[in-house]
C-alpha atoms as one frame of an Amber mdcrd trajectory, in Angstrom:
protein
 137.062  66.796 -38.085 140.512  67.062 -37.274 142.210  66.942 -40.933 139.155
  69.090 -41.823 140.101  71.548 -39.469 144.077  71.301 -40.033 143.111  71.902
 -43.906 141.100  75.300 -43.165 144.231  76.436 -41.223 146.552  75.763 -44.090
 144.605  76.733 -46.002 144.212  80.465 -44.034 147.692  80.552 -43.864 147.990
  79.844 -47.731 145.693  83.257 -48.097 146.825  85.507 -45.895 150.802  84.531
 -47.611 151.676  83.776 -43.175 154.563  81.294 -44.110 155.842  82.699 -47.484
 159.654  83.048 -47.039 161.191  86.292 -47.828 163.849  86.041 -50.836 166.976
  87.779 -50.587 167.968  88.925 -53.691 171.275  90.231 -54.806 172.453  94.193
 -54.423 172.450  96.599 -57.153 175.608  96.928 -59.101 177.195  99.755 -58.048
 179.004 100.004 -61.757 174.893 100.170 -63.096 175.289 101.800 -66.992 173.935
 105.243 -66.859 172.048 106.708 -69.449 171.348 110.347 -69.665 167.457 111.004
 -70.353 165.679 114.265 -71.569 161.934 113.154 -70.802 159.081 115.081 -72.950
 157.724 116.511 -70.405 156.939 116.030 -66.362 153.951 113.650 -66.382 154.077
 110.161 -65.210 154.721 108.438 -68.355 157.752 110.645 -69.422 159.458 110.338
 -65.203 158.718 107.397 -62.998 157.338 104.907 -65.477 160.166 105.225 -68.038
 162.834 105.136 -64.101 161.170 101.886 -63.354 161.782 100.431 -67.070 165.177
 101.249 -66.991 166.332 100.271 -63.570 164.401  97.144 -64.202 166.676  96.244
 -67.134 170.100  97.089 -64.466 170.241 100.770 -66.110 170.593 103.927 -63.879
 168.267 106.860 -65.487 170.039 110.753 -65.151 167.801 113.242 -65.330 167.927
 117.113 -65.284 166.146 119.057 -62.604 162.607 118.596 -62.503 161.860 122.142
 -63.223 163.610 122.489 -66.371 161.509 119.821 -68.549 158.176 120.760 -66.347
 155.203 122.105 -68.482 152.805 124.445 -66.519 148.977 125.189 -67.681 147.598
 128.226 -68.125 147.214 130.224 -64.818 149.403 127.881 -62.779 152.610 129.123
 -61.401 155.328 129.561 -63.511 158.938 127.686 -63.960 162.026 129.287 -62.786
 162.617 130.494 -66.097 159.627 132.427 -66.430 157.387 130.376 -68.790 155.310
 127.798 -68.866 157.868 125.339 -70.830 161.087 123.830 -70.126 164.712 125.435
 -70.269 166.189 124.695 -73.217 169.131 126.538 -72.335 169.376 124.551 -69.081
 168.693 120.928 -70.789 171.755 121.586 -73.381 173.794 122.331 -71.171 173.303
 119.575 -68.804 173.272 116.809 -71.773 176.626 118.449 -72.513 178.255 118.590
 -68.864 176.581 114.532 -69.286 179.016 114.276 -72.023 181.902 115.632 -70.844
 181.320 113.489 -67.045 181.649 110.304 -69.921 178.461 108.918 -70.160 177.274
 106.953 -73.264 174.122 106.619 -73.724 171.812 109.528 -74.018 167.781 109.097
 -74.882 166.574 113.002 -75.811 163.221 114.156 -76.462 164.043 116.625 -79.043
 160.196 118.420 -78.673 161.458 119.209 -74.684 165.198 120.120 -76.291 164.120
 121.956 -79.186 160.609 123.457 -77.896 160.478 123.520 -74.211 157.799 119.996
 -74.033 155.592 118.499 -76.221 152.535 120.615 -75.298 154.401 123.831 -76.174
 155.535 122.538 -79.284 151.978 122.971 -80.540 151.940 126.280 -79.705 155.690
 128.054 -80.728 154.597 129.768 -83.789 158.074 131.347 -84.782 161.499 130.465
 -84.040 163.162 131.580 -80.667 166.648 132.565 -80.282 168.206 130.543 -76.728
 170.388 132.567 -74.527 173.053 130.118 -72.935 174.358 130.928 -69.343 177.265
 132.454 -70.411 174.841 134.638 -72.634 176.126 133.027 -75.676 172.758 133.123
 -78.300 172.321 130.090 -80.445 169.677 129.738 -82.856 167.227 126.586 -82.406
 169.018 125.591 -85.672 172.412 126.032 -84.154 171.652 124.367 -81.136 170.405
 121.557 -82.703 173.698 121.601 -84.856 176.120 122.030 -82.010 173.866 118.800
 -79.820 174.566 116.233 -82.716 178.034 117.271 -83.247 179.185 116.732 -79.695
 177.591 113.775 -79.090 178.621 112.285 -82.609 182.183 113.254 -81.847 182.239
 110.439 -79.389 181.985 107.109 -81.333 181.254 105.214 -78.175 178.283 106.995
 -77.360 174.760 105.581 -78.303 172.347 107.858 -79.074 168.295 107.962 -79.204
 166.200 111.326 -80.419 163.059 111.072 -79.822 160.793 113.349 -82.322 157.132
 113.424 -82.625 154.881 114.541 -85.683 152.555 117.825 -84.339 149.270 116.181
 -83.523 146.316 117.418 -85.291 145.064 120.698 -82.656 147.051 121.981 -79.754
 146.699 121.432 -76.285 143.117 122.744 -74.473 143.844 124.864 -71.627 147.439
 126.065 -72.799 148.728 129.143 -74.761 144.980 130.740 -75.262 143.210 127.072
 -76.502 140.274 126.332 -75.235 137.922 123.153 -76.088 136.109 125.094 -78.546
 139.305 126.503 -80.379 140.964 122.532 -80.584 137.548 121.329 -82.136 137.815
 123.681 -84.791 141.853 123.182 -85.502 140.929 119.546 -85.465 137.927 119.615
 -87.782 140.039 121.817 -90.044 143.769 119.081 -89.529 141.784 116.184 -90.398
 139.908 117.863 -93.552 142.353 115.586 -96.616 144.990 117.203 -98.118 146.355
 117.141-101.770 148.577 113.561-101.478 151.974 114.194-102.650 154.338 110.957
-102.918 158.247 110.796-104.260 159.992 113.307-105.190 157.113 115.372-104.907
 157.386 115.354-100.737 159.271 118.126 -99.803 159.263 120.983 -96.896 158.216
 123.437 -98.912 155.610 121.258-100.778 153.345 120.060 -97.365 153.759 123.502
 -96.581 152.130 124.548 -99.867 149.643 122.267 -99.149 148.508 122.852 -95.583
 145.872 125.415 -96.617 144.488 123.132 -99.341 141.606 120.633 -99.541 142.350
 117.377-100.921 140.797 118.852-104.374 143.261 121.816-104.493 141.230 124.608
-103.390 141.614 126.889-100.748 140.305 125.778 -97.408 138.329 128.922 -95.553
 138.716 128.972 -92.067 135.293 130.193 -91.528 133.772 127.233 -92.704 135.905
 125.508 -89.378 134.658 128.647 -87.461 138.179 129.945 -87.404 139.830 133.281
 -87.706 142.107 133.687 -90.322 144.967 134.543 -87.576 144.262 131.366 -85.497
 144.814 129.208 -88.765 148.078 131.473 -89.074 149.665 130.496 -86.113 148.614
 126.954 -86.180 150.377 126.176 -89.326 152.931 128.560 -88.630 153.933 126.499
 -85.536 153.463 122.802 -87.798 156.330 124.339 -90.289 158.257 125.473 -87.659
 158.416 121.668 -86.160 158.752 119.954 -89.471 161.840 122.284 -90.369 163.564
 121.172 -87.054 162.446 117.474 -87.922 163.533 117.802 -91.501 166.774 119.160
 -90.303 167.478 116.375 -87.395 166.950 113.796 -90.250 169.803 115.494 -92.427
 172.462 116.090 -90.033 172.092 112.346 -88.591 172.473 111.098 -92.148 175.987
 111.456 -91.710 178.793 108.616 -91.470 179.793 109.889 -88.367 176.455 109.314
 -86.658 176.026 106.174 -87.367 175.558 105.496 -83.533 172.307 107.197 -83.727
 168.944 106.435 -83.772 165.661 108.328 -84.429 162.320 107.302 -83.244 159.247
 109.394 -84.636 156.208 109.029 -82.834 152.666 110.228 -84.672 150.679 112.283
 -82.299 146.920 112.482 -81.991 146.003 111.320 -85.355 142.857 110.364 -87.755
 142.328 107.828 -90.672 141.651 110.647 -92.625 143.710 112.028 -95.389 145.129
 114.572 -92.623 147.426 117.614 -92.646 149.693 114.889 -91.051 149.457 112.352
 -93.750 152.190 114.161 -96.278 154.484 114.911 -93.292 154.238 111.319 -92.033
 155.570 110.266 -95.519 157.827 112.702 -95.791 159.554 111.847 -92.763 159.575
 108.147 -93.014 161.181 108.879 -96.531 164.457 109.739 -94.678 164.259 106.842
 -91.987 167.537 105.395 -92.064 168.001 101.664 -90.707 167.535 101.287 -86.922
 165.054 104.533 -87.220 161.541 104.140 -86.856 158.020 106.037 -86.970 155.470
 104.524 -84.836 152.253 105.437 -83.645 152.075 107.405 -80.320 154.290 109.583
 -78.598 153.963 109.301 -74.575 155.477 105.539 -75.373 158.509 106.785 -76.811
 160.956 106.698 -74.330 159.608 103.007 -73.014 160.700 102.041 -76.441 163.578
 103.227 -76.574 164.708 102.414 -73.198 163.674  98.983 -74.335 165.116  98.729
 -78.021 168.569 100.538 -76.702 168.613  97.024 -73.912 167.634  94.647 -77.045
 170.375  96.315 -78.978 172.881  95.756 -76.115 172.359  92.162 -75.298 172.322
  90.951 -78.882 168.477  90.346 -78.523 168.204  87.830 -81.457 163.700  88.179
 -81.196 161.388  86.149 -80.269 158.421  83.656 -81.329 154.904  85.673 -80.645
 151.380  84.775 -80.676 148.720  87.698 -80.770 144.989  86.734 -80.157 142.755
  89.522 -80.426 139.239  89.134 -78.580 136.450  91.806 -79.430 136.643  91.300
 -83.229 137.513  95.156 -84.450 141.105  94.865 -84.765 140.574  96.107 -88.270
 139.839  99.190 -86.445 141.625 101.788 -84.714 141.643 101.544 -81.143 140.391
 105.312 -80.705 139.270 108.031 -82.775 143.148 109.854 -82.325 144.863 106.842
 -84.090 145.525 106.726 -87.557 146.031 103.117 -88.252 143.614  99.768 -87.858
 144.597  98.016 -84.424 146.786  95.255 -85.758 148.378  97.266 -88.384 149.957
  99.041 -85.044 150.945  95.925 -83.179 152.513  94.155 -86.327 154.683  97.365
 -86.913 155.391  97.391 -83.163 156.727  93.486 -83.551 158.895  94.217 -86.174
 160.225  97.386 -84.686 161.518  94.526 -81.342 161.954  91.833 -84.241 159.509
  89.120 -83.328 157.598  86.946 -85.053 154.510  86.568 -85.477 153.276  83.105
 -84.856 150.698  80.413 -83.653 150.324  79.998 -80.021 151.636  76.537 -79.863
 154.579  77.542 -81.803 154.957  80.778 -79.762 157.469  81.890 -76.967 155.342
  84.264 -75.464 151.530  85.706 -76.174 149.782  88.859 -76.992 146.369  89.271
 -75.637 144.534  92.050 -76.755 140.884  93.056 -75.751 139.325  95.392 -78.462
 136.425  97.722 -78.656 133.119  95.171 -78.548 132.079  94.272 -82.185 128.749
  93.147 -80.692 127.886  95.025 -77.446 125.709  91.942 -76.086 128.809  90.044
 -76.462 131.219  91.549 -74.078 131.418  89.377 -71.419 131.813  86.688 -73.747
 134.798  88.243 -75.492 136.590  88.780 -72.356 135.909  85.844 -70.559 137.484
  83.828 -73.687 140.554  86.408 -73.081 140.707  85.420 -69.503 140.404  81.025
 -70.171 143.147  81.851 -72.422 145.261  83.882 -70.228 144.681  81.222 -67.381
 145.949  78.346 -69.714 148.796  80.141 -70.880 149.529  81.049 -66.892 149.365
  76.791 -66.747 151.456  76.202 -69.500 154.141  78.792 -68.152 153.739  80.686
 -71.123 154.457  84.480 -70.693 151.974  87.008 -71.410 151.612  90.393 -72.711
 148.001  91.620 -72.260 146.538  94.649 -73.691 143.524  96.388 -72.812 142.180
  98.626 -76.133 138.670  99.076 -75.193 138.653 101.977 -74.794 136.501 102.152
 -71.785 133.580 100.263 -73.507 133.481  97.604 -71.154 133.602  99.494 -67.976
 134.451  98.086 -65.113 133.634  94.392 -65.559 136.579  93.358 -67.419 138.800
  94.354 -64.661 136.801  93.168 -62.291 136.848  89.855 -63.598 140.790  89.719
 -64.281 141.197  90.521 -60.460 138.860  87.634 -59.374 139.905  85.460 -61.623
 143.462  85.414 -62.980 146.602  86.562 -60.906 147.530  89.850 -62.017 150.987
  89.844 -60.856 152.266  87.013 -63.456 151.671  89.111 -66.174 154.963  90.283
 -68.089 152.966  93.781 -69.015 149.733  95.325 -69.542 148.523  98.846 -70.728
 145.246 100.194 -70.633 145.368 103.380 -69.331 145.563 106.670 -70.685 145.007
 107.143 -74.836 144.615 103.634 -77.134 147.573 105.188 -79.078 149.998 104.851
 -76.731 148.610 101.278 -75.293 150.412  99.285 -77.595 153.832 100.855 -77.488
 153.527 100.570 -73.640 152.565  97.129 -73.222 154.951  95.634 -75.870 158.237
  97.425 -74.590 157.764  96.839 -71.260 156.763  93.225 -72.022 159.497  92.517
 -74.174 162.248  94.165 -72.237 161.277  91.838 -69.599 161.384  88.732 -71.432
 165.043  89.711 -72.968 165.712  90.281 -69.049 164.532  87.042 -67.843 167.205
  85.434 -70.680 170.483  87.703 -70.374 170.171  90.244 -67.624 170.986  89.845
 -63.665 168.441  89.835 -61.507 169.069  92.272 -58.112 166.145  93.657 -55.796
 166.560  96.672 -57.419 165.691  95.138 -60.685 162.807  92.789 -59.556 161.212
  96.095 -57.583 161.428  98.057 -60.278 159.699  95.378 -62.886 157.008  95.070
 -60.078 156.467  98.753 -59.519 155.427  99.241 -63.436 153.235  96.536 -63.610
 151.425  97.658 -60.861 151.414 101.416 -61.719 149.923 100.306 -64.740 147.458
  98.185 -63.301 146.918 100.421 -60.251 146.159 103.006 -62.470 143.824 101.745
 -64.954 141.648  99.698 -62.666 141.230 101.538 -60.328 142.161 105.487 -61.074
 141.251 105.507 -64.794 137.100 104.592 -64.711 135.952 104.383 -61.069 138.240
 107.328 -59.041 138.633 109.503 -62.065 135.214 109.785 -62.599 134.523 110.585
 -58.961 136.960 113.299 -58.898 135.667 114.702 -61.925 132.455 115.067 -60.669
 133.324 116.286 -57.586 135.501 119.192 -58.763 132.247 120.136 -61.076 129.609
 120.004 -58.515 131.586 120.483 -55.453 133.724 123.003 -55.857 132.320 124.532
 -59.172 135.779 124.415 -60.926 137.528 122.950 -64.143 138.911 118.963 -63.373
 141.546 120.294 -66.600 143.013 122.754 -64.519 142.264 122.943 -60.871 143.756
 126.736 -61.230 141.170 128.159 -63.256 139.208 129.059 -61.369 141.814 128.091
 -58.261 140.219 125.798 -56.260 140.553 123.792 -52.807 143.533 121.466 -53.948
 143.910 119.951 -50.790 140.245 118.350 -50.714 140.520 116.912 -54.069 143.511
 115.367 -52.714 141.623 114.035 -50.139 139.043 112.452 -51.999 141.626 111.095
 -54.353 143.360 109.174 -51.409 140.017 108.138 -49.714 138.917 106.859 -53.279
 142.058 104.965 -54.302 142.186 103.439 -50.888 139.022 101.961 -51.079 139.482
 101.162 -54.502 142.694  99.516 -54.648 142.408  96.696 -51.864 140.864  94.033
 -54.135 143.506  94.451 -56.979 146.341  94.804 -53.954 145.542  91.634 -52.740
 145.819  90.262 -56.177 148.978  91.009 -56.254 150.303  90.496 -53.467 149.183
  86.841 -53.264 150.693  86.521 -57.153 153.545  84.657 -58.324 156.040  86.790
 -60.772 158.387  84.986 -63.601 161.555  85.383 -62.191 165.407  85.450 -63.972
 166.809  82.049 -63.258 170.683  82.202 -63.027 171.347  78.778 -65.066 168.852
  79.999 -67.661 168.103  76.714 -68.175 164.791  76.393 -66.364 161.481  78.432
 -65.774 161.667  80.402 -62.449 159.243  81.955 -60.407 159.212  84.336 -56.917
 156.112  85.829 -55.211 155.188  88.764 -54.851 155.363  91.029 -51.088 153.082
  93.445 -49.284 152.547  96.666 -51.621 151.929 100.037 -50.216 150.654 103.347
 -51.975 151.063 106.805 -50.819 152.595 110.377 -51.853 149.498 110.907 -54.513
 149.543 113.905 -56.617 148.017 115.405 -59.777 151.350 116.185 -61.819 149.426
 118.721 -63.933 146.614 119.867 -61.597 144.403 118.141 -63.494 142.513 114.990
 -62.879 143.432 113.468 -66.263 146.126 111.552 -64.709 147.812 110.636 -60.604
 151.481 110.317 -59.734 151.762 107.736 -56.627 154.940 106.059 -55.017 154.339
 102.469 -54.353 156.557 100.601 -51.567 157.024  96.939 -51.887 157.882  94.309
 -49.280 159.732  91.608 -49.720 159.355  89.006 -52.539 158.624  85.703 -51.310
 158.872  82.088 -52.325 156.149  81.263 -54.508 152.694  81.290 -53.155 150.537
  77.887 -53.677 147.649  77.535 -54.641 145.374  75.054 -52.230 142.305  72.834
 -53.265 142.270  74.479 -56.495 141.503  78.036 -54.852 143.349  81.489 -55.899
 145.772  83.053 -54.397 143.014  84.943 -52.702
């Protein structure tokens, strides 16, 4: 009775982590690198996620003032310059000062630079002249000119522009868009186009060709239900953004920028034959080496955050192994992608240069969950995910795991990875938020980590910052994305008869739909909390020689808040405790 009795208070203290000794790690360097970051735009993806990414790999991230890169809906307060998009004035300016303060490494969204954000790049029909403080008056042209000339001026600097091809619609609830507007624009983006190929690509040519069917003839915007004016300004504001693209690609194939890179990401997309499809050639025609197009656009700056670390440390790739369970990764992952699912992830491995492999030959694995190819087979496909994921965790191989459902399982496959596998050993996951950008997401942060874990040097500030993104990500897409999301929405509807897209029109009670956000995530949260916070974490290990692990502290949320006033996605600061020697398992129980 005794040793029975002994045994339930081990193993109580084993659960409850009472007895896990706090790690002291060492300080940041004071002497971090800097780089000097132009995010897309304000939302989550573009700030704190891509902060966390780069601290975790011993960078510092600058970044302008908030409001200059902030993107405001329709009927929501304005920026301090006036408008609903960023300063471009501002943003030049302060890369410049950047420059001239000596830092080196610069990561530029050229749709924020160039356009004011990615959602008003959609929307700028013409080009706009941009007044400088002094009142100097540069052209977008100009500006563009004078950006790539100062920074290539500097052969020490390293340089990433980050470009995206104009999805197929604009933005809903922006410029004058509304839901039945984007339909329309969509239906009439993803009707094919005449295919033009060699020589044949040109500007002028996909211009030519934006108002054609893939037979020739003229496309009538009545048959979208479009005016002829709203068809007008759409492509208008397409050949406005493929000039500036065309013209970035030019004035980087020089000798003297050889020190840049471009990375193109393809917005909301389709498999059809698109209006995108000749300006996706096009601009992969002038890729030079190191460039890249990739699908998705919100992962841009994880990837290049991550590549620009590779690059550094002489990453010389890795050995992968990607297991797909759900059987439609000859599929896209969403309607808005334009490729099957593993056409994605193989160009996403050889964009970090790793090799594909068997798992017993493999460094590391890729686990991807599909969309269901038999819907009374779900539970089977992701419980054969999870056995895996759980022998890999034995075999202390690292693991990259990927959720592209799309939503089509619900709740149950998260619910089962937080009862059954320990969340916090993961190297990366990405579920949340489009299947375009999930694979982008997961394999940059993943990899970024596992080049850490060989060459980088591990402080708190690094270990925090790895274990804040995992668990934003997996905060966020248990628990926000199909369970509090869905509460909010409905509540905004029926509650306070307003619009979850833009809790400004009409202007509603903002401060209750914070409320229920924080009284949802609380509740919702505690499972996948204690998860983590009873997980073990791969750790660096200073002689490199062996594996290493460290366990993971307490983990507190707070600070929520809608970025965009909408309920589409949450900002939230997470706190962590201190990280512990590794938890222990007991009689074959979890962590739990």
């Amino acid at each position: 009775m005794k040793r029975q009795l002994l045994a339930l208070i081990l193993l109580c203290s084993l659960l409850t982590g009472c007895g896990a000794k706090p790690v002291t790690l060492a300080p940041a360097e004071d002497s971090a690198p800097a780089i000097a970051y132009v995010p897309l735009d304000d939302r989550p993806d573009n700030v704190e996620r891509v902060v966390y990414l780069a601290e975790s790999l011993g960078y510092t991230l600058l970044m302008p003032e908030a409001d200059d890169y902030r993107t405001r809906l329709s009927g929501q307060p304005l920026n301090e310059n006036g408008t609903q998009s960023g300063d471009r004035a501002d943003l030049y300016e302060w890369v410049l000062a950047q420059e001239a303060a000596g830092c080196d490494r610069f990561i530029l969204s050229m749709d924020q630079l160039l356009s004011g954000g990615l959602v008003n790049s959609r929307s700028m029909a013409a080009h706009e002249v941009i007044t400088l403080s002094d009142g100097t008056e540069l052209t977008e042209l100009e500006l563009l000119e004078s950006l790539i000339q100062t920074l290539a001026a500097d052969e020490n600097n390293r340089v990433w522009l980050l470009e995206s091809i104009m999805r197929l619609a604009p933005t809903v609830g922006y410029d004058h868009w509304d839901l039945e507007g984007y339909n329309a624009l969509r239906a009439y983006g993803m009707e094919g186009r005449p295919v033009l190929t060699g020589d044949a690509l040109s500007v002028e040519a996909i211009e030519a060709d934006y108002r054609l069917s893939g037979s020739g003839t003229l496309l009538d915007p009545a048959d979208f239900d479009l005016e002829q004016w709203e068809v007008d300004e759409y492509l208008s504001a397409r050949s406005r953004k493929l000039e500036l693209s065309s013209r970035m690609m030019e004035l980087v194939d020089q000798p003297e920028c050889a020190q840049f890179r471009v990375l193109i990401g393809i917005d909301d997309s389709s498999e059809e034959d698109s209006i995108q499809k000749n300006e996706i050639a096009y601009l992969r025609s002038l890729l030079r080496e190191g460039d890249a197009l990739l699908s998705g656009v919100d992962d841009l700056a994880f990837k290049a955050v991550a590549k620009l670390y590779l690059e550094e440390t002489n990453w010389s790739g890795a050995k992968v192994s990607v297991r797909y369970y759900g059987g439609m990764e000859d599929q896209p992952a969403c309607a808005y992608d334009y490729q099957p699912l593993e056409t994605i992830v193989a160009e996403h491995a050889d964009f970090f240069d790793l090799t594909l492999t068997s798992a017993a030959e493999a460094e590391l694995s890729v686990l991807v969950l599909t969309q269901p190819a038999d819907e009374t087979q779900k539970a089977a496909y992701y419980d054969q995910l999870i056995d895996d994921l759980n022998d890999c965790r034995q075999a202390k191989q690292p693991v990259i795991l990927i959720d592209a459902g799309n939503g089509l399982y619900g709740t149950d496959f998260h619910d089962a990875l937080t009862e059954r596998t320990e969340l916090g050993w993961l190297l990366s996951y990405a579920g949340f938020l489009d299947m375009a950008i999930v694979t982008g997401t997961a394999v940059s942060h993943g990899i970024a980590r596992y080049a850490f874990l060989q060459s980088g040097t591990p402080t708190t500030a690094t270990e925090s910052a790895f274990a804040k993104t995992l668990a934003d990500s997996v905060l966020k897409d248990f628990c926000y994305k199909n369970v509090v999301r869905e509460d909010i929405l409905a509540f905004v509807r029926n509650d306070l008869a307003g619009n979850p897209d833009n809790f400004w029109q009409p202007d509603i009670d903002r401060e209750a739909i914070l409320a229920r956000l924080e009284s949802g995530m609380e509740a919702e949260t505690a499972p996948v909390i204690e998860n983590l916070e009873h997980s073990n974490f791969i750790s660096a290990d200073s002689s490199r020689q062996s594996y290493a692990e460290l366990g993971w502290g307490s983990i507190t949320l707070g600070n929520y808040r809608f970025p965009w006033d909408r309920a589409f996605e949450i900002s939230m600061d997470i706190q962590l405790g201190d990280f512990t020697q590794p938890h222990q398992q007991f009689l074959g129980i979890y962590y739990r």
